[in-house]
VOGU-3710 file (C-alpha; in Angstrom, 3 decimals, decimal comma):
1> xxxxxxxxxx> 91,993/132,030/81,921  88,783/134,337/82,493  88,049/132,463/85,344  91,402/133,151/87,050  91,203/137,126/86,446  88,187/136,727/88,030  88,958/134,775/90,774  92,209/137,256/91,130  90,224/140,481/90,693  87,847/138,600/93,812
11> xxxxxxxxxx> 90,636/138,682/95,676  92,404/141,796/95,104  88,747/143,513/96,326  87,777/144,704/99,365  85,207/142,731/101,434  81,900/144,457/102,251  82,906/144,973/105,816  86,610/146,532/105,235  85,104/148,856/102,480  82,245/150,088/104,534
21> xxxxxxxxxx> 84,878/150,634/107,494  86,964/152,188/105,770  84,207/154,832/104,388  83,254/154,871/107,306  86,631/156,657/108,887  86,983/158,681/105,658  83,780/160,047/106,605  84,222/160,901/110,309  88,221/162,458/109,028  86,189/164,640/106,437
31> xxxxxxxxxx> 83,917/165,947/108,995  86,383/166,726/111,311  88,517/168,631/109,148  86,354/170,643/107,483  84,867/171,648/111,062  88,441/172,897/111,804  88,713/174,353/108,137  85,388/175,841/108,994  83,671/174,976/105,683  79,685/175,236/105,492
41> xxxxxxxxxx> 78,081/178,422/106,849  78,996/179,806/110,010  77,829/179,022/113,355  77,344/181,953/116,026  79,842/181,441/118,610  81,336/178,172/117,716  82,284/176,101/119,859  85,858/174,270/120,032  86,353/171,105/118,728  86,829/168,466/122,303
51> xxxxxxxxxx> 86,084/165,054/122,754  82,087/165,786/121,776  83,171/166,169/118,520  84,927/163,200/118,351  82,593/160,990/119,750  80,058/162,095/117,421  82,657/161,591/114,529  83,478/158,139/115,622  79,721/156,995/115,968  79,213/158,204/112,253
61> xxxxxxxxxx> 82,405/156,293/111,342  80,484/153,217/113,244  76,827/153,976/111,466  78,788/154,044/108,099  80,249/150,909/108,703  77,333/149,037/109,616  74,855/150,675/107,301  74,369/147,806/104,966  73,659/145,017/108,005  71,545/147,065/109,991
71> xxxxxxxxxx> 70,343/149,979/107,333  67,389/151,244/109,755  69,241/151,706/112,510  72,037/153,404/110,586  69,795/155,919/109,193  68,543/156,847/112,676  71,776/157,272/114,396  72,862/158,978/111,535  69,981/161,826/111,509  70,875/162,038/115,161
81> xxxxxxxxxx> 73,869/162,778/114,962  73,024/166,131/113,159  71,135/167,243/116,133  73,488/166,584/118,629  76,245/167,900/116,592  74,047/171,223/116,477  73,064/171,031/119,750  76,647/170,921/121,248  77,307/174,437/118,417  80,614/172,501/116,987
91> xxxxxxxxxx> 81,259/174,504/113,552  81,248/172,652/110,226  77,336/172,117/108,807  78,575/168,985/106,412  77,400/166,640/108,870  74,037/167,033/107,333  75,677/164,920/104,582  76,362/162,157/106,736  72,470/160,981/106,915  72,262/160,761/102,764
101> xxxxxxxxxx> 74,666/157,741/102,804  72,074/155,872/105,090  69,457/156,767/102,827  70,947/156,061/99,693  71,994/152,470/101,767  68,554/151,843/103,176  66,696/152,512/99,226  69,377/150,099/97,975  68,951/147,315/100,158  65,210/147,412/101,093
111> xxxxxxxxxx> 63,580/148,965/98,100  62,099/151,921/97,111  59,512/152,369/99,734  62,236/151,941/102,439  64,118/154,734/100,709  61,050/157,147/100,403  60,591/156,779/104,234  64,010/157,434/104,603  64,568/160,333/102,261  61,086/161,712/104,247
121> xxxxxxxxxx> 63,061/161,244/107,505  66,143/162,867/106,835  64,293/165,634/105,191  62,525/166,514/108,582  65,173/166,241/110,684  67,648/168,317/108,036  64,584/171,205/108,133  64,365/170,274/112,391  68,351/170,879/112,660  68,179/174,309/111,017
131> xxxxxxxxxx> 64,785/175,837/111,547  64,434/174,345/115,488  67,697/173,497/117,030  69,375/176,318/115,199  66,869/178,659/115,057  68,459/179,928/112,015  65,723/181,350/109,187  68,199/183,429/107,584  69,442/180,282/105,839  65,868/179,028/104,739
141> xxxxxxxxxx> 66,383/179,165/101,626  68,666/175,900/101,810  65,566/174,066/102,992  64,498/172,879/99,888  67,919/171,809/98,472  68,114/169,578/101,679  64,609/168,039/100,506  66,079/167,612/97,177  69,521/166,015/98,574  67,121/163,924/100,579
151> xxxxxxxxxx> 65,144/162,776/97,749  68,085/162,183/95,237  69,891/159,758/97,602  67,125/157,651/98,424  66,067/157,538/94,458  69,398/156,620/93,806  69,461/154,488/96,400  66,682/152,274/94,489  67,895/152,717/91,144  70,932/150,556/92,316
161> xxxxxxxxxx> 68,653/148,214/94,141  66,070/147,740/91,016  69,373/147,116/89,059  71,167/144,769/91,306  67,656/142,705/91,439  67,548/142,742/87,493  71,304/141,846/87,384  70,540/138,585/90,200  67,501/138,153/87,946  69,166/137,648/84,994
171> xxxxxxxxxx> 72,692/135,871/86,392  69,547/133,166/87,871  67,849/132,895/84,694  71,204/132,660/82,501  72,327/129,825/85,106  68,987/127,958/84,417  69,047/127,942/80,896  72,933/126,827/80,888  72,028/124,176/83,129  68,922/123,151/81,251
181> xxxxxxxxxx> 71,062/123,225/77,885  73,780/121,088/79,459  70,814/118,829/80,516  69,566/118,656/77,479  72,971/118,243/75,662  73,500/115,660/78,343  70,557/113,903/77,153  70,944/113,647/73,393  74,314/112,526/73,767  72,898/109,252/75,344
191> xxxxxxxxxx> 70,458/109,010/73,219  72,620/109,424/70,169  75,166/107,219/71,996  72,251/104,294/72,393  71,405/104,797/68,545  74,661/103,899/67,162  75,058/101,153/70,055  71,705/99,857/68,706  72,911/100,566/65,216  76,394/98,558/65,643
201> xxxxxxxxxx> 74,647/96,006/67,267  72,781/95,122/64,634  75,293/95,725/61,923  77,784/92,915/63,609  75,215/90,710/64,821  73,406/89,999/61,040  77,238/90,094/59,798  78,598/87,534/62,111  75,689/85,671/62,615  75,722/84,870/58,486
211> xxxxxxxxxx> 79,380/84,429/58,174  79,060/81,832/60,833  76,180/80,063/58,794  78,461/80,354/55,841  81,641/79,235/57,443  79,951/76,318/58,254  78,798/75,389/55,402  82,167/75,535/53,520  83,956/74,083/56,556  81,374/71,301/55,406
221> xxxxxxxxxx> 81,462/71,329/51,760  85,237/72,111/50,994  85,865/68,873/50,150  83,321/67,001/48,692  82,206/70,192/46,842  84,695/73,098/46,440  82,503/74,917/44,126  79,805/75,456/47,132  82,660/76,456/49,493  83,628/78,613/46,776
231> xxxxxxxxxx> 80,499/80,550/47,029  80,336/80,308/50,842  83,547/82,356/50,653  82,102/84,820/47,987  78,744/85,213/50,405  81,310/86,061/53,602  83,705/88,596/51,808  80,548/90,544/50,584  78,752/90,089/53,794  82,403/91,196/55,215
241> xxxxxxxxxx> 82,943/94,362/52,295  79,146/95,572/53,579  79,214/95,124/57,350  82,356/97,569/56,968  80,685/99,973/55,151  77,886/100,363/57,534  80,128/100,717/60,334  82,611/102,714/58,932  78,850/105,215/57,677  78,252/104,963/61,550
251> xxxxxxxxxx> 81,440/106,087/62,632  81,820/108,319/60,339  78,883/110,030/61,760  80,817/109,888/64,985  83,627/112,075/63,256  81,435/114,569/61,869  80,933/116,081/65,507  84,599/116,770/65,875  85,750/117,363/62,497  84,788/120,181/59,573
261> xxxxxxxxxx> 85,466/118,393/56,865  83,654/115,545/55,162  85,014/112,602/53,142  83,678/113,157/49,232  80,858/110,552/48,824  80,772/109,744/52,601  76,945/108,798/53,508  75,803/111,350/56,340  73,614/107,945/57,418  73,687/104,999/58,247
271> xxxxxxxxxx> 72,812/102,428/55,168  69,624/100,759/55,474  66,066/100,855/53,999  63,716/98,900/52,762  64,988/99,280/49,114  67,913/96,959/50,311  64,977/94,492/51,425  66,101/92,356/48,821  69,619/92,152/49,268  69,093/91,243/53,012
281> xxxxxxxxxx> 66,773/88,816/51,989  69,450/87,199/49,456  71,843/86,722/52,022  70,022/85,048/54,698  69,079/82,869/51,256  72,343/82,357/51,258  72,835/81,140/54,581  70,440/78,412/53,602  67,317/80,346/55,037  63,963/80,072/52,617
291> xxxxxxxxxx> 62,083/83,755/52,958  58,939/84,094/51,650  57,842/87,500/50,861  54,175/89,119/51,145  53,590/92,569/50,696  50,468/94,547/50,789  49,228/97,883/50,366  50,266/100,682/48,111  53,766/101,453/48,492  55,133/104,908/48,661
301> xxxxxxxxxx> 57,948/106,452/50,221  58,479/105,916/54,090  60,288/108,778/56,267  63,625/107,738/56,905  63,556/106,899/59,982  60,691/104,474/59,641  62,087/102,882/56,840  65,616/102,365/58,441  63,815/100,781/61,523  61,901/98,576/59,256
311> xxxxxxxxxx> 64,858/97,140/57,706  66,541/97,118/60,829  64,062/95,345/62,963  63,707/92,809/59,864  67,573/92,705/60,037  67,963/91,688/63,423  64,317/89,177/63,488  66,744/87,420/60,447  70,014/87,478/62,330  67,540/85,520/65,741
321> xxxxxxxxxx> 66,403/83,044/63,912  70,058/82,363/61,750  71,571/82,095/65,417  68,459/80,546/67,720  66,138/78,741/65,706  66,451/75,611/64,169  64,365/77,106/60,884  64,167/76,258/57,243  61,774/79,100/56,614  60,286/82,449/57,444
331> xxxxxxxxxx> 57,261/84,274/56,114  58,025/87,498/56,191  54,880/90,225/55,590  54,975/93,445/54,823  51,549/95,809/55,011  51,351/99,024/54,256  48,477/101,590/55,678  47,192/105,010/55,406  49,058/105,365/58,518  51,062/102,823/59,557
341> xxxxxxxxxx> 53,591/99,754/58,467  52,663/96,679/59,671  55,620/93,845/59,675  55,513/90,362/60,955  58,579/87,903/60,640  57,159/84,149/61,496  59,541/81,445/61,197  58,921/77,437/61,257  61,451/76,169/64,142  60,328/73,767/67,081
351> xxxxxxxxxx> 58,989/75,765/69,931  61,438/74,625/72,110  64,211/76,549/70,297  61,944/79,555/69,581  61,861/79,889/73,562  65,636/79,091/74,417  65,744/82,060/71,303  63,928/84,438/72,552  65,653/83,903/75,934  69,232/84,557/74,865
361> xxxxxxxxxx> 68,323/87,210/72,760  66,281/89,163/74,957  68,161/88,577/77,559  72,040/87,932/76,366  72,310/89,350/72,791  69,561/92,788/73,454  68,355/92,109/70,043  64,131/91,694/70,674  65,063/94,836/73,461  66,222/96,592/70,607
371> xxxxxxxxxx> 64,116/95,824/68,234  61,498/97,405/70,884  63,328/100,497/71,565  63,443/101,141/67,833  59,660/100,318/67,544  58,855/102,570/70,956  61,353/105,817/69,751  58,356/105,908/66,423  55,622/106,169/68,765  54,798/102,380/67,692
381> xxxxxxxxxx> 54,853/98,808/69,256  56,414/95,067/68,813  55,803/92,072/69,887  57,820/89,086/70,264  56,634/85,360/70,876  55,889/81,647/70,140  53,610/81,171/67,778  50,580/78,871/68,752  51,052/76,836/65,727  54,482/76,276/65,667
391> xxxxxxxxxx> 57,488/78,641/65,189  58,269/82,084/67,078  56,567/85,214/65,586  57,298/89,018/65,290  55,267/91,399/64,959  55,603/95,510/64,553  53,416/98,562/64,254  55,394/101,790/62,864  52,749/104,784/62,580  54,052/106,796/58,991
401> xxxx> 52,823/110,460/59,963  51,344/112,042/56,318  53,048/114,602/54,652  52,486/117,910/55,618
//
């Protein structure tokens, strides 16, 4: 709605041109009719208005109307008109005003050095017109008000100028910085849009990627051994109940940007740490996957978003070889340093399969390119690769920055 008062009020205005024209006749009017009306001092045998006078009028109205294109040139017809008008003894002495409009024009346009010569110009030929063409040195006395006229337009003049270059100054600056914050909003959006992409990626691929391992197996078992199946179905509606939580945590996050109010108890992020290490480990256990655990180093609190990379990256190495490798068993080491958490995820399949593995999910299912991204937006590295003896290895660096 602003914008279309604006864009009406644009509309509704006058254009440079028309407004300066118009002045401009005002202008030569005014002159004419207070020569008639004989206001200003007056002039020793006057002589009659004719078509002098209105020529003279009429290149003032022109001057006026041109004044902000050519501003120089303005400001010298206009000063000549004065003596001409003087010259030819028409009555009327307000055409001395005429010259302060080009020198108010010419400090506004080109700057306060412009306007000094100016206002030094039209002083001269102000004192020239009276003292010299008029030969008049009873009115003297008004030659230092004409100075002073001469001098006030051209400092207004650049007051207006120095203001209109602050307000362009500032309309420039306040366009950069909205562009740069739209930028910059831009950017985070993507990012945050490729975190909870990364995030639901690995949510539903360790969720599906078990349940398929367990569906399997009861598929398998269900007759010979309903008890098994039994479980199988117990491991998939808990792997089911906490694949929803996470993504209902991530899009809940997703709500929080459009919405004031929370949900009591709702997690402001998303679920995942290595103090749920062991549960992760128990279900890919349960999917018939041995994991043997190392850790080294004395343990202590990780920031959070090192330790939710951690458990995702061990996530998603877990879900690979559940859905590529033909493994029994992964070694799964855990070391932490001064400064940084050192992970490596080694399982025992064929080489073969570790290479058709890493294939589909580098390529196909984004996991080892996410697992990279994660290790990349820490500052750190991963690797991912066949193992020269056998198996396909993982391997991250996080750095842990020390507490301040």
């Amino acid at each position: 709605m602003v914008s279309t008062m604006r864009e009406a009020a644009r509309r509704g205005a006058l254009s440079p041109v028309v407004a300066d024209a118009s002045l401009g006749v005002c202008v030569a009017v005014g002159l004419l009719a207070a020569a008639l009306a004989g206001v200003g001092p007056a002039v020793v045998s006057p002589r009659p208005l004719d078509a002098g006078a209105v020529a003279l009028a009429a290149t003032v109205a022109a001057a006026v109307a041109v004044r902000r294109r050519y501003p120089i040139a303005a400001l010298v017809v206009l000063n000549a008109v004065p003596l001409a008008w003087f010259v030819s003894a028409y009555p009327g002495r307000l055409i001395t005003l005429a010259p302060l409009i080009a020198c108010y024009t010419l400090a506004a346009y080109r700057g306060w050095r412009w306007g000094l010569a100016g206002a030094v110009l039209t002083a001269l030929t102000q004192i020239i017109a009276i003292r010299i063409v008029l030969a008049d040195a009873e009115t003297a006395g008004v030659v230092p008000n004409l100075v002073l006229s001469a001098a006030t337009a051209g400092s207004a003049g650049a007051a207006v100028g120095y203001y209109r270059a602050v307000l362009a100054a500032t309309r420039a600056q306040l366009a950069r910085e909205t562009r740069t914050r739209e930028e910059r909003a831009r950017r985070l959006a993507v990012e945050e849009r490729l975190r909870i992409a990364r995030e639901l990626h690995d949510v539903f691929g360790h969720t599906m990627a078990t349940i398929s391992v367990q569906a399997g197996v009861g598929l398998h078992v269900i007759e010979q051994r309903p008890g098994q199946a039994r479980e199988a179905l117990t491991t998939i509606k808990k792997i089911c109940d906490d694949g929803l939580i996470d993504v209902k945590t991530i899009l809940g996050i997703l709500r929080a940007d459009t919405s004031t109010e929370e949900e009591p108890g709702q997690p402001r992020a998303p679920r995942g740490g290595l103090d749920r290490l062991t549960e992760l480990l128990d279900t890919a256990e349960a999917a018939g996957l041995r994991v043997e655990l190392n850790v080294d180093g004395d343990l202590r609190p990780l920031p959070a978003p090192v330790d939710l990379a951690a458990y995702r990256i061990i996530q998603e190495a877990l879900t690979n070889v559940l859905r590529h490798a033909d493994a029994h068993a992964v070694r799964l080491a855990l070391t932490h340093e001064p400064s940084r958490l050192l992970i490596r995820i080694r399982d025992d399949g064929p080489t073969t399969s570790a290479d058709t593995r890493h294939t589909a999910a580098g390529h196909h299912g984004h996991g080892i390119d996410g697992m990279r991204e994660r290790a990349r937006a820490l500052s750190g590295q991963l690797t991912a690769a066949p193992h020269p003896e056998g198996g396909f290895e993982v391997c991250a660096e996080l750095p842990v920055p020390h507490p301040r």
